[in-house]
C-alpha positions in Angstrom: 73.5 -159.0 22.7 71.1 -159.6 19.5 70.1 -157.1 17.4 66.2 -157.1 16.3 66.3 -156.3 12.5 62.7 -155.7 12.3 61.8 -152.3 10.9 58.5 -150.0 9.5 57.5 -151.5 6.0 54.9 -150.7 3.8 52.7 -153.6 2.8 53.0 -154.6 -1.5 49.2 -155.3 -2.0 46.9 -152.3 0.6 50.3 -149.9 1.3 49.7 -149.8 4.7 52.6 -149.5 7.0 53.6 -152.4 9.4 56.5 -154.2 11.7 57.8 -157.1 10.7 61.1 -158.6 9.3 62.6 -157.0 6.5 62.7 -159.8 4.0 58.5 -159.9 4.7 56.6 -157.8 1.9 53.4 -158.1 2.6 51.4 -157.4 6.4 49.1 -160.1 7.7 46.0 -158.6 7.6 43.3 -161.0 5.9 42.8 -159.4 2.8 46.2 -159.5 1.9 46.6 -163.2 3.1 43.6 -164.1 0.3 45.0 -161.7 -2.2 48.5 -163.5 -2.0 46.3 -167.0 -1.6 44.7 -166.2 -5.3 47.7 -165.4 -6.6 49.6 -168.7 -5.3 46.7 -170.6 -7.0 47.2 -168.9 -10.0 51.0 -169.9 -10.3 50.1 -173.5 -9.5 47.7 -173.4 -12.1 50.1 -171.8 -14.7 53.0 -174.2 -13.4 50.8 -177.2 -13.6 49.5 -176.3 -17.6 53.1 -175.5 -18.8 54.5 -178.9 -17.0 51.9 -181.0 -18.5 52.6 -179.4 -22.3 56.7 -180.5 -21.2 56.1 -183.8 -20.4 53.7 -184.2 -23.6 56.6 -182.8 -25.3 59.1 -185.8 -23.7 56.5 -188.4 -24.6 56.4 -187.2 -28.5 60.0 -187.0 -28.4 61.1 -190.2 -27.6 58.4 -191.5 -30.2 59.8 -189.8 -32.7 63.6 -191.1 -31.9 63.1 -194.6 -31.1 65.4 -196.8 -32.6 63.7 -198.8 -35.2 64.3 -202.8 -35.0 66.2 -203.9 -37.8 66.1 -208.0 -38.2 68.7 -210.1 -39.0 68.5 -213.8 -40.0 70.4 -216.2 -37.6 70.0 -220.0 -36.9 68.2 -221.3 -33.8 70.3 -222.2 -30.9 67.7 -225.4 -30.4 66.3 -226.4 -33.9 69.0 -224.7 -36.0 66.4 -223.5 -38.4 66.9 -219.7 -39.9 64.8 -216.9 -38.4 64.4 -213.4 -38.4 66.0 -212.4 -35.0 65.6 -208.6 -33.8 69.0 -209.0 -32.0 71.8 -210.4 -30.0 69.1 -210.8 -27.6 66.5 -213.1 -29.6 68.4 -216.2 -30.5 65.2 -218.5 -30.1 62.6 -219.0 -33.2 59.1 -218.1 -32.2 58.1 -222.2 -31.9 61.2 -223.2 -29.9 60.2 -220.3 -27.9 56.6 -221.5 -27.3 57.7 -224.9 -26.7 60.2 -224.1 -23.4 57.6 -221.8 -22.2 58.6 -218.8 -19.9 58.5 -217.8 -16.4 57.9 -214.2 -15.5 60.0 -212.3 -17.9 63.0 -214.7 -18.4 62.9 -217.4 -20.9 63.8 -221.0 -19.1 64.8 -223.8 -21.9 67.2 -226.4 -22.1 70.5 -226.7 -24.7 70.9 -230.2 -24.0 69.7 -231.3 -27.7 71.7 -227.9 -29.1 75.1 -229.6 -27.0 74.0 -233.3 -27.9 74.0 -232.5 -31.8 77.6 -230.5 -31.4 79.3 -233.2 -30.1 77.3 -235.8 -32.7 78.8 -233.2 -35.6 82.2 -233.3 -34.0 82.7 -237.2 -33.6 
């Protein structure tokens, strides 16, 4: 046998009484429907300003903290000539670089001329 837990409430916005679950706090009349309308929009607004000021707040953040490139000076895999490399990562100099050309963001060249010269220097 179920038990109906709806009871007499008074409405939060015009005070007048109605039947409805307990958890409900407001009646359906139509005025109250645009009152609690308004005041939805009004969060949204409120919601949407203070989220935009956060995530203006996470963009000038991580401006602040990125890590600054610090060069190093290496020797070219392919021309062994020194350059300022900006990591592990860079171990081309810029012309070597131009010469083999890319292909969508990975860098295609060849070491044959980097192999052929090590095993010129160790005969």
């Amino acid at each position: 046998m179920t038990t109906h837990r709806h009871k007499w409430l008074i409405c939060a916005i015009c005070k007048k009484s109605f039947y409805a679950h307990p958890k409900s706090r407001n009646c359906k009349r139509p005025a109250c429907k645009e009152v609690i309308r308004l005041k939805n929009l009004a969060y949204a607004k409120k919601y949407n300003e203070t989220h935009k000021k956060q995530v203006r707040k996470q963009r000038n953040s991580i401006k602040k903290w990125h890590p600054k490139i610090i060069y190093t000076t290496i020797p070219c895999l392919k021309c062994h000539e020194n350059f300022k490399s900006e990591g592990i990562h860079n171990r081309l100099c810029d012309p070597c670089r131009r010469e083999n050309g890319y292909i969508g963001d990975e860098e295609v060249y060849s070491l044959s001329s980097v192999q052929k010269s090590a095993k010129v220097g160790q005969e």
